[in-house]
N, C-alpha and C positions, 0 to 999 in steps of 0.2 A: 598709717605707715610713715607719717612724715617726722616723727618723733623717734621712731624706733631704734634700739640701740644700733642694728644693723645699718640704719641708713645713714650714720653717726661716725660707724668707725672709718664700713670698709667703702661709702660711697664718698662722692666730693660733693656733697648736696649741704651747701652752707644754712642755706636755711633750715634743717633737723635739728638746729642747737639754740639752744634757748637765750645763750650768750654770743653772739658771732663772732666776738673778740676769742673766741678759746681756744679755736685749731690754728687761728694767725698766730695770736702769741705761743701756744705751747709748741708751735712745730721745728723752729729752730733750736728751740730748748731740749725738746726729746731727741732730737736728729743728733746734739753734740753729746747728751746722754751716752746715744747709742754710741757713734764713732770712740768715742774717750774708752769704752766699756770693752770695744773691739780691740782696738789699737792694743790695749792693757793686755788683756788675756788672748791676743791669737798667737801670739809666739808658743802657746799653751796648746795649741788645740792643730796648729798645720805647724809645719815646716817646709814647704813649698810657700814661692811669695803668692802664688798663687792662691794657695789654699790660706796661707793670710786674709787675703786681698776678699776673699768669700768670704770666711770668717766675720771681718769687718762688716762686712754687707750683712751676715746672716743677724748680729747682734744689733743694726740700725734697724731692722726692718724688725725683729721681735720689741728692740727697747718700743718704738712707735706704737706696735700694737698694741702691746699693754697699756702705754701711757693713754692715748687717744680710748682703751676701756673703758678706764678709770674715769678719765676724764667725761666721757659720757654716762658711767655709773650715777658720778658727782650733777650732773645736770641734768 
């Protein structure tokens, strides 16, 4: 289980990755993915800053999961 893609994505268990270098480096990169992606399109989806301000949040935490996927698909 120590390989698994589950213990990859959604654990913080550094040693599951065959690169250790992968979640350091891809994590500020997918986090600014995500904000850039939100910031863009939430005036789209709320009109409360509110509901911006989720928005934001809801596209950082989707862009990460995908990317950290992939990124384990890849490894």
């Amino acid at each position: 289980m120590n390989n698994s893609l589950k213990s990859k994505v959604f654990t913080t268990n550094w040693d599951a990755w065959n690169n250790k270098w992968v979640p350091i480096v891809a994590t500020p990169f997918l986090a600014a993915i995500g904000v850039v992606i939100g910031f863009i399109l939430n005036v789209h989806f709320a009109s409360s800053e509110l509901g911006q301000v989720l928005v934001m949040g809801l596209f950082l935490v989707v862009t990460m999961m995908a990317g950290y996927t992939l990124l384990a698909l890849i490894d």
